[in-house]
N, C-alpha and C positions, 0 to 999 in steps of 0.2 A: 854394707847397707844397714841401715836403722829401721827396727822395725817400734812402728809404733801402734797405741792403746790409746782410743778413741771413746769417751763414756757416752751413749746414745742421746742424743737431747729431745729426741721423740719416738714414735713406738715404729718408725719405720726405718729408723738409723738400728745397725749393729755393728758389734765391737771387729775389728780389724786387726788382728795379732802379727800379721807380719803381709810386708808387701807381695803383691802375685797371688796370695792366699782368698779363696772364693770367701764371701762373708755369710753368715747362717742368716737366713733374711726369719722373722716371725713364722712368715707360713711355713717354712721348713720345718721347724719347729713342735707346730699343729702336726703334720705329718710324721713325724718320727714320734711324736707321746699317742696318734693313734694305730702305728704299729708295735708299739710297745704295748697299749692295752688287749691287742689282739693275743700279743704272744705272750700276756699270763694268762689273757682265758685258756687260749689251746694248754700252757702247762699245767693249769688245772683241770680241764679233761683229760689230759691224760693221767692225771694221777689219780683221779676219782677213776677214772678206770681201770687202772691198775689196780686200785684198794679194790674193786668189785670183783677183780678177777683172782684176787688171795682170797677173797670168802670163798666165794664157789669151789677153787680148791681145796681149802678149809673143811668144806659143809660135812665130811666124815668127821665128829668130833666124837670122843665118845658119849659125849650128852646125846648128837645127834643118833648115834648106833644104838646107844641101848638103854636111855634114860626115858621114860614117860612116865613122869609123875605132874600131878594128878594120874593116874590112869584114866586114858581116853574111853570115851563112852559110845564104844563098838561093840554092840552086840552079837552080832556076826561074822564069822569072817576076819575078828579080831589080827591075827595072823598076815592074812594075806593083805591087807589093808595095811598096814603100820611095814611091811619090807617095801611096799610099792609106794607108800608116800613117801619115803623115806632114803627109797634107790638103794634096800640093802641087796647085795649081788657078792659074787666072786669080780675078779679083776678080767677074766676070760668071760664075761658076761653070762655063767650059767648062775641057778639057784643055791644057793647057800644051802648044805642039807641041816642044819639049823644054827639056830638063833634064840635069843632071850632078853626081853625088855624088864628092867627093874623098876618097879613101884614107890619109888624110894626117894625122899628132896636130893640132891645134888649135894647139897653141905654134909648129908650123913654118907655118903658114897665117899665124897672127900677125906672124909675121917679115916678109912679104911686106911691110909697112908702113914696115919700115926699108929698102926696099930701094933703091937708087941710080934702079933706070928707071921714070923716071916716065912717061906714056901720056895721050894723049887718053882722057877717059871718053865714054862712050854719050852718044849727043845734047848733045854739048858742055858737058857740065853743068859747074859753077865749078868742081868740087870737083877735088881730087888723086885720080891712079889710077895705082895703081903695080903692076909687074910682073913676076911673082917671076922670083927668080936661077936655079932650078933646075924641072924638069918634076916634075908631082905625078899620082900612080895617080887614075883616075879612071874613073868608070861614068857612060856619055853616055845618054841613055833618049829616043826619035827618036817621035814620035807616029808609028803607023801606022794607028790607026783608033779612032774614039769621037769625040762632038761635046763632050755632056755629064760632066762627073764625078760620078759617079767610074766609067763606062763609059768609059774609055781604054785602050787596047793601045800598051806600047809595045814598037821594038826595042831591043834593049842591044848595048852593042860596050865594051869594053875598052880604052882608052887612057890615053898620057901627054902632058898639055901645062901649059904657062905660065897659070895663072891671074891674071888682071887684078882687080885690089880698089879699089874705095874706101874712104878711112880717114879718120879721126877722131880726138879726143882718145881714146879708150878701144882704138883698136886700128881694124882691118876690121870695116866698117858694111855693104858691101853686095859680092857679088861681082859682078862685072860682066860674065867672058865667060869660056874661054877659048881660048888658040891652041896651036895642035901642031908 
């Protein structure tokens, strides 16, 4: 059998590729470009949802854990304010018995990484921990009472010390202590 190839001489003719073969008429056409538009939108919901759901995972970053600079203009209650906007907890959902937010831009915290004194990190881990050149403002937040979060009370105090970081290719990955 010969199959033949037929060029449309109006918009209601389509091409014929071989015989017994169904021909794609126009409107078929219209129907399959608007399942196709259907199905990038859906793959772009899904992928804008996915990106939405690696922030939320993300949202512990160490800017989020321990960076506020400016310091925020909380008068009271400084402490207990800043773990609860901010969801800082243990992973067993109890109080953290502390914590410390640095006063300090991000770009000078980054710098810590270039820094000459390198330090034993926490429980001897492999990694490098270095420790900055200069003392950074900082708000210390001391458990003084609560088991569960986000029922915690903490004390606040006001000091300057040496922060210890782990680093990475990208910069400071985790902070690790500091000293006064």
């Amino acid at each position: 059998m010969c199959s033949l190839l037929w060029w449309p001489l109006h918009s209601q003719t389509s091409y014929v590729a071989a015989e017994g073969i169904q021909r794609i008429r126009p409107k078929h056409v219209k129907d399959l470009i608007t399942l196709m538009i259907l199905m990038v939108i859906i793959f772009l919901v899904l992928l804008f949802w996915e990106n939405e759901l690696d922030e939320e995972a993300m949202a512990a970053t160490l800017e989020q854990l321990h960076v506020d600079y400016p310091q925020s203009d909380i008068p009271i209650r400084y402490c207990n304010h800043m773990i609860i906007q901010r969801v800082i907890k243990e992973p067993n959902n109890t109080c953290k018995k502390g914590h410390f937010f640095i006063h300090e831009r991000p770009r000078n915290i980054n710098s810590v990484c270039s820094s000459p004194r390198r330090v034993t990190c926490q429980n001897h881990a492999p990694s490098l921990c270095f420790l900055s050149e200069i003392k950074f403002k900082m708000t210390v937040c001391k458990l003084i009472e609560g088991t569960r979060y986000p029922a915690c009370n903490y004390h606040v105090f006001a000091t300057e010390g040496f922060i210890v970081v782990t680093c990475d290719d990208m910069g400071p990955a985790k902070i690790q202590r500091y000293t006064e």
